[in-house]
C-alpha positions as CSV (number, residue, x, y, z in Angstrom):
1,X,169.9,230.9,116.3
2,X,168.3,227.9,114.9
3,X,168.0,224.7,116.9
4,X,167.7,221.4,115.2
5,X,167.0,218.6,118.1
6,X,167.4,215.2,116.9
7,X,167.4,211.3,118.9
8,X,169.5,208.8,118.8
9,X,168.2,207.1,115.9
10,X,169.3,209.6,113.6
11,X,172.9,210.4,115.0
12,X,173.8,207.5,111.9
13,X,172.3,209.8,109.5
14,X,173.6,213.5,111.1
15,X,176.9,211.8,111.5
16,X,177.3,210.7,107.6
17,X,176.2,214.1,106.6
18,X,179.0,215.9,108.8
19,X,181.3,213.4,107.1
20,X,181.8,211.5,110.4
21,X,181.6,208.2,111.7
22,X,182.1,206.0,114.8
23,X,185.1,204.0,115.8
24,X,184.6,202.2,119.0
25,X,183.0,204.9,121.1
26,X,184.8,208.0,119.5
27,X,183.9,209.8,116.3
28,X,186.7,210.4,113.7
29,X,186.6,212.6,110.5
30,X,187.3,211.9,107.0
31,X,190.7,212.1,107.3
32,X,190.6,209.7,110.3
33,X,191.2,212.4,112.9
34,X,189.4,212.3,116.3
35,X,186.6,214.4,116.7
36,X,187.1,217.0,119.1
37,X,184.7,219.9,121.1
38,X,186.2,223.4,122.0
39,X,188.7,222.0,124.9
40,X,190.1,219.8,122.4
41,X,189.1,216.5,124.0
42,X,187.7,214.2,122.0
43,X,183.7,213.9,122.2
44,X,182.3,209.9,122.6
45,X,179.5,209.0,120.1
46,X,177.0,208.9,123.2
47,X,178.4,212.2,124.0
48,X,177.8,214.1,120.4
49,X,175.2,217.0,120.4
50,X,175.9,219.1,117.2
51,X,177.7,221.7,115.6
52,X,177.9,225.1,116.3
53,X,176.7,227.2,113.3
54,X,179.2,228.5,110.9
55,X,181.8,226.4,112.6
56,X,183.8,222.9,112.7
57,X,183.3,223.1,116.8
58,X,181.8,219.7,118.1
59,X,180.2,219.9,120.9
60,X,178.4,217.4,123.3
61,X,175.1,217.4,124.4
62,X,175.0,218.9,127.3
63,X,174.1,222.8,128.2
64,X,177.5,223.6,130.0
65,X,179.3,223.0,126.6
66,X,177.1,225.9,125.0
67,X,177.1,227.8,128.0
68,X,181.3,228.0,128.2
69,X,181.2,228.7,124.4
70,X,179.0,231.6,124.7
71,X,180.9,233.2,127.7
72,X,184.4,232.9,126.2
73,X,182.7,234.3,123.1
74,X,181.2,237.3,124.7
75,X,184.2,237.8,126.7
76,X,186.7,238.6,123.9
């Protein structure tokens, strides 16, 4: 698993290159939909910490996000 760890001065950048962008303090898509991680709430700007791989599942940039991903994965 590769792990790309970026600040907040280039969330502009990594935000127009997953075709996002901020209104207010949510993120919206191209199609103007609200950003969402795996519990379907949306995830705040300040909030954002990637993208799992392969996936379109936002998730926020904290370790219990990853860590409830990874145990409903291996749980299946």
């Amino acid at each position: 698993m590769e792990t790309i760890t970026f600040d907040n001065s280039s969330k502009e950048f990594i935000f127009e290159s997953l075709g996002l962008e901020k209104k207010g303090e949510i993120l919206v898509d191209s199609c103007d939909k609200i950003v969402n991680g795996q519990n379907y709430e949306k995830i705040k700007t300040n909030e954002f910490g990637g993208v799992l791989k392969g996936s379109k599942i936002f998730i926020r940039n904290n370790s219990s996000e990853l860590v409830q991903y990874f145990s409903t994965i291996l749980n299946k």
